[in-house]
Every structure is written in C-alpha cells, then in structure tokens.
C-alpha atoms as one frame of an Amber mdcrd trajectory, in Angstrom:
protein
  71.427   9.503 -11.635  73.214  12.377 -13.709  75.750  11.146 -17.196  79.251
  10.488 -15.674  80.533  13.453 -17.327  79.599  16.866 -16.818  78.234  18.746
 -18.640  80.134  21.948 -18.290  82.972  20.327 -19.375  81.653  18.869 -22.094
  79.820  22.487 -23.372  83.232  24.122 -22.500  84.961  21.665 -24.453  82.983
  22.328 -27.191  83.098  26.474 -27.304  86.870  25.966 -27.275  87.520  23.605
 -30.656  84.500  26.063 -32.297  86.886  29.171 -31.473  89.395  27.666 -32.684
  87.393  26.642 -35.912  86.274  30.360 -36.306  89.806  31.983 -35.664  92.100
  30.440 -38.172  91.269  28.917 -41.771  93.811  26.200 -41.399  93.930  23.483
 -38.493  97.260  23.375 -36.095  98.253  20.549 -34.591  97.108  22.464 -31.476
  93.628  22.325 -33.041  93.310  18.842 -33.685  94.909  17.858 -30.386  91.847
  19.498 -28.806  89.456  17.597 -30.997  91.140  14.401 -30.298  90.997  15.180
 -26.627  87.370  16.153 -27.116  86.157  12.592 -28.530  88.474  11.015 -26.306
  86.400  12.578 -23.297  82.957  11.582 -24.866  84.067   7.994 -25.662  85.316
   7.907 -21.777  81.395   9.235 -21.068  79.991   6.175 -23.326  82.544   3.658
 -21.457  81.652   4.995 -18.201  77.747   5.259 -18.547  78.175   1.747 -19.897
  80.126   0.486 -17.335  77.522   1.820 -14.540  74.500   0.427 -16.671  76.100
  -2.952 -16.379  76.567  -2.652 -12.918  72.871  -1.479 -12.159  71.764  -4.350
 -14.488  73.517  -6.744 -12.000  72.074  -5.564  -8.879  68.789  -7.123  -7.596
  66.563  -5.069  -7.477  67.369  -3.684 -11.202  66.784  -0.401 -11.445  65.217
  -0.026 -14.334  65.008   4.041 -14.403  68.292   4.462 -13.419  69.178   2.221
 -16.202  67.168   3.744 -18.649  68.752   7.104 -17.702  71.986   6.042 -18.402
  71.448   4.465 -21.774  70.038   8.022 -22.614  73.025   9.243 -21.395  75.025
   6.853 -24.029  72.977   8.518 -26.795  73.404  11.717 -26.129  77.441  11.155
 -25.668  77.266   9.492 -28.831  75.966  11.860 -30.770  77.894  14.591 -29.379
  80.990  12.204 -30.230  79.465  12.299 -33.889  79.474  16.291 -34.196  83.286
  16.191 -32.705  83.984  13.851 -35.460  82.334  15.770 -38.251  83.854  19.423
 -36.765  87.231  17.825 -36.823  86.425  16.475 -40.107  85.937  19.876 -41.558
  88.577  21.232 -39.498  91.075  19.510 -41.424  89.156  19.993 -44.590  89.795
  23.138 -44.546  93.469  22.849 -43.584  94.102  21.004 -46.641  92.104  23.150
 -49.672  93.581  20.802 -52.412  92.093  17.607 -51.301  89.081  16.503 -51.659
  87.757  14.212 -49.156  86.529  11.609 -51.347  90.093  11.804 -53.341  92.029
   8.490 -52.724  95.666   8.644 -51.278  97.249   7.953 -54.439 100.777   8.231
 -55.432 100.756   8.628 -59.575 104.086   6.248 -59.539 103.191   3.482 -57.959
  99.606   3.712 -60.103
C-alpha cells in the first residue's frame, strides 16, 4: 500500500519553496504562502495515512504489514513536515535581519 500522497508532488513541492529560498534574500508573502501550503499538504499526508491505519486496524483480518507501512509512511511525512517548518523558519529569518529569533516581542513602552 503506497503513502496517500505522492511523492512527486511532495519532491516538486519541495524544489519550488528551495528556489524560491535561493532566488531572493528576503521572504514574500508569495514565499511563505507556498510553505504554508507545503506543511499543509504533509499534515493532510499524516491525517490521511492515519485515517487508513485506523481503518486497516478495524478490519478482521488486521493487516498488520499494511499497517506497518503506513505508520512508516506517518514518519516519513512527519519529518518532511519538520524540514518545511525549519526552511520556512529560516525563510523568514532571513526576511527580517534585525531580529533575532530568540528576541522576545517586546514593546520598550509597555516594559
């Protein structure tokens, strides 16, 4: 049983936010729309994969391969959902060279 999402889209997904890391030094909203549509696609992967696992899980007989497939599936979409995270992380990192990361939203006034 193949991951609920394929893979194409997934590696063509990713070759487009990386061009668009590569071209500009500051993120557009254009940008960061295609990273949230990115982790939106592998959390639908997760939910999906999940959602079938259940459903095999149910069935009698279980099978246990197909299930065991699928969970590898999960893990694999969740790690890929990781890297989108931390590319889109540094994506707007880089859009905003004054502030630091671990630098607090804090207005001096109300301080």
């Amino acid at each position: 049983m193949p991951c609920a999402v394929n893979e194409t889209a997934g590696v063509a997904a990713t070759a487009s936010t990386e061009r668009h890391h590569c071209n500009s030094p500051d993120a557009t909203p254009e940008q960061l729309s295609a990273s949230i549509a990115e982790i939106n696609q592998a959390i639908s992967a997760i939910v999906m994969n999940a959602e079938a696992a259940l459903r095999l899980l149910g069935a009698h007989p279980i099978d246990t391969e197909a299930v065991v497939r699928l969970l590898a599936c999960i893990i694999e979409d969740g790690m890929r959902t990781g890297d989108i995270v931390n590319r889109t992380r540094a994506l707007i990192k880089k859009a905003s060279p004054g502030r630091d990361a671990s630098t607090p939203d804090v207005d001096p006034k109300r301080a």
